[in-house]
N, C-alpha and C positions, 0 to 999 in steps of 0.2 A: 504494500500500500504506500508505501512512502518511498518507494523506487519511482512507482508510480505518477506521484505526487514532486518530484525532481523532473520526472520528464515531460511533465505537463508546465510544467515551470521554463524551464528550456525550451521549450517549442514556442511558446508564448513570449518570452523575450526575444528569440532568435525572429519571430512573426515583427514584434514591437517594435528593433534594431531596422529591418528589413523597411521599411513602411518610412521612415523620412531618410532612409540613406538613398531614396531614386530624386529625392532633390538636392540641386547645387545651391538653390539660392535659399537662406534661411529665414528672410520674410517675406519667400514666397506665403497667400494665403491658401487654404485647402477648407473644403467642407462648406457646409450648410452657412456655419458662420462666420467661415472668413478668418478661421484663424493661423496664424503664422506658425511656419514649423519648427522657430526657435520658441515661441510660447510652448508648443509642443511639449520639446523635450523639454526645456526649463519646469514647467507643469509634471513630465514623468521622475525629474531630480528630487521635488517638493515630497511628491508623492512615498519614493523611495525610502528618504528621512526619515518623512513621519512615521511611516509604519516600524523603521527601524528604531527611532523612539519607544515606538510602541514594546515593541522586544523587551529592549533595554529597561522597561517600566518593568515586565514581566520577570525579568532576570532579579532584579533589582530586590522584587517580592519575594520570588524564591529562596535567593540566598544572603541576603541582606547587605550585599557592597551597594554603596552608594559612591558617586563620586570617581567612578575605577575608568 
């Protein structure tokens, strides 16, 4: 299940990677609302953080470092 859960992860990135690497220009707009493919990836970096914040809240709970 968690092999699993890796290579659905990977395929998704590698999908995600894939998807503003056929543009050259980075304010190029795309979509419905016109948005730029550096808001893009700026927006998947945000993204990325916060959930690793999230982690790190989790870890945090578990074994009590704070601050590491």
């Amino acid at each position: 299940m968690v092999d699993a859960a890796y290579a659905d992860l990977e395929r998704e990135q590698a999908e995600t990677d894939a998807a503003p690497a056929k543009f050259t220009d980075l304010g190029e707009r795309v979509g419905r609302d016109g948005i730029a493919i550096r808001e893009l990836m700026v927006h998947r970096i945000d993204e990325y953080a916060r959930h690793s914040g999230h982690a790190d809240l989790l870890r945090e709970r578990i074994d009590g470092r704070v601050g590491q």
